[in-house]
VEXDREN-2710 file (C-alpha; in Angstrom, 1 decimal):
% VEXDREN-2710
k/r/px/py/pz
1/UNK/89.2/145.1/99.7
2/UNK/86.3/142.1/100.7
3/UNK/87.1/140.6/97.1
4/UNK/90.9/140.7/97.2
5/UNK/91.1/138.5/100.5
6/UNK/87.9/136.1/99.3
7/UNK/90.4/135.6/95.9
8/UNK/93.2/135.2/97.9
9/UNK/91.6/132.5/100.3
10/UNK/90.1/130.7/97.4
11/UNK/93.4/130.6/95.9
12/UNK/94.9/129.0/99.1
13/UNK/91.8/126.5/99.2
14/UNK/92.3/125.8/95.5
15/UNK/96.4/125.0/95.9
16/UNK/95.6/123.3/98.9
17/UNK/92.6/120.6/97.4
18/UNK/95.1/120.1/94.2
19/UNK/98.5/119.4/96.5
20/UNK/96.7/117.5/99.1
21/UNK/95.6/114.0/97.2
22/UNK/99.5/113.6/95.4
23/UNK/100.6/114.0/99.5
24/UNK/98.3/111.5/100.3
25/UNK/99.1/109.0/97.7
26/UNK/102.8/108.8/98.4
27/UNK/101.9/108.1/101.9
28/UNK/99.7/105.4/101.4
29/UNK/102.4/102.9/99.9
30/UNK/104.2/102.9/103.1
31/UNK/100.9/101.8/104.5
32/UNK/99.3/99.6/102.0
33/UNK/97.0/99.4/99.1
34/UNK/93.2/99.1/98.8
35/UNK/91.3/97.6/95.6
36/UNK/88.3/97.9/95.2
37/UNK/86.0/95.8/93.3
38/UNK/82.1/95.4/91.8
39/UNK/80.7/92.8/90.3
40/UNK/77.0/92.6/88.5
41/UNK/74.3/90.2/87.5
42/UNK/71.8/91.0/84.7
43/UNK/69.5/89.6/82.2
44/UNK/72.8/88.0/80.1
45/UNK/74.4/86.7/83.0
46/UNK/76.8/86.6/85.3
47/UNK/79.8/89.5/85.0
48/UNK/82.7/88.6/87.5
49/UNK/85.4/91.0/87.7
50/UNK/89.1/90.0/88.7
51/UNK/91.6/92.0/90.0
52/UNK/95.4/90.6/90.2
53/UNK/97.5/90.7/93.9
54/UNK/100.8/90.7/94.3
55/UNK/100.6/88.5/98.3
56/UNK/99.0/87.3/100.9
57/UNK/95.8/90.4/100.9
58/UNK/92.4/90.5/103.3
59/UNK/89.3/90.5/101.1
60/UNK/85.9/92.3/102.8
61/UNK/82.1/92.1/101.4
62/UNK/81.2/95.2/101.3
63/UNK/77.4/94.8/99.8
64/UNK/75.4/92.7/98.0
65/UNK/72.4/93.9/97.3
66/UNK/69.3/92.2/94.7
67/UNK/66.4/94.2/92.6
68/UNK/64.3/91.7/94.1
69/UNK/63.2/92.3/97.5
70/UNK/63.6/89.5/100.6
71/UNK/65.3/87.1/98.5
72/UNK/66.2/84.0/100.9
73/UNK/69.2/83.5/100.6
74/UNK/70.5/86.9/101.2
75/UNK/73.2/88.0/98.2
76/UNK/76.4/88.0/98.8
77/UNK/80.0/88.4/97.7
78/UNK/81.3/84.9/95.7
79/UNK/84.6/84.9/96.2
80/UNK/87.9/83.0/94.0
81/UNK/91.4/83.6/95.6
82/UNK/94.5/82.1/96.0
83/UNK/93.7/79.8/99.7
84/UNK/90.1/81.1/99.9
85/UNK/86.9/79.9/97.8
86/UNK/83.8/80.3/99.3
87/UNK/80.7/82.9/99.9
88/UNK/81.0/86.2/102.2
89/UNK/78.0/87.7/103.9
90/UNK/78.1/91.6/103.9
91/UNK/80.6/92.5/106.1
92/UNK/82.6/89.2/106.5
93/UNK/86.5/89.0/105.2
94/UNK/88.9/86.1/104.2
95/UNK/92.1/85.7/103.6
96/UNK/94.1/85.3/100.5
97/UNK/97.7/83.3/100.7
98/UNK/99.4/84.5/98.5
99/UNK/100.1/86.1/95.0
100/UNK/97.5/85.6/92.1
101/UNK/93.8/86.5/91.0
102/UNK/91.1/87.3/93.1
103/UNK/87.5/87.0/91.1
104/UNK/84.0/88.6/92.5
105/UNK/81.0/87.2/91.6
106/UNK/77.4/88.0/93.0
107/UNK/75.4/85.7/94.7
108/UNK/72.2/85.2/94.8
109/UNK/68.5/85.8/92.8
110/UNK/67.1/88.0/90.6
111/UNK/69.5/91.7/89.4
112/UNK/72.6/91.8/91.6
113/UNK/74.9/94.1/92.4
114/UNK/77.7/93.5/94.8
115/UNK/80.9/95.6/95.8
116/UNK/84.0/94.3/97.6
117/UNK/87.7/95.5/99.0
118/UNK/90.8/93.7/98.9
119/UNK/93.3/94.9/101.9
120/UNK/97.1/94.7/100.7
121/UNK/99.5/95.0/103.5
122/UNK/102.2/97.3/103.2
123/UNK/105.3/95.4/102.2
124/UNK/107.9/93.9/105.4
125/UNK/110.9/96.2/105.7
END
């Protein structure tokens, strides 16, 4: 009797984790999109990434981080976008005008890794 309710709550937990990210996802486009990007620095060089927008978006550093320790300056996020050019400390966000390209690119010395998030409002009824 135990092991026919424990398979019968599993199956419940197991319908419910499969049906609950396709809910999720149709909600989200009334509420906006997220993207979110990396971008690395080795030994061959620089490797931005670029992601296309479709409007005006809010970009956010998320981390930069370097292999080597206490670099001066800190890394951060290099930022391209349509209205914005410029370096964001962890944590800071700009603005992009309007449709186009945004590119990451890490800043700083030594092995970089850094990660960012671009904000895309939902779109005006």
């Amino acid at each position: 009797m135990k092991t026919r309710v424990f398979f019968s709550v599993l199956s419940l937990l197991l319908i419910a984790i499969v049906t609950l990210p396709n809910a999720s996802n149709a909600q989200r486009a009334a509420r906006g999109k997220v993207q979110a990007m990396d971008s690395v620095t080795d030994k061959a060089g620089a490797h931005p990434r670029t992601e296309s927008i479709s409007g005006p978006a809010k970009i956010t550093c998320l981390s930069a981080v370097s292999e080597t320790p206490n670099t001066q300056p800190a890394p951060s996020c290099q930022i391209t976008a349509p209205g914005f050019t410029g370096n964001l400390k962890i944590g800071q966000s700009a603005s992009a005008s309007g449709a186009g390209n945004v590119t990451l690119k890490c800043n700083g010395q030594g092995y970089l890794r850094c990660n960012a998030r671009i904000d895309i409002p939902p779109p005006s009824k």
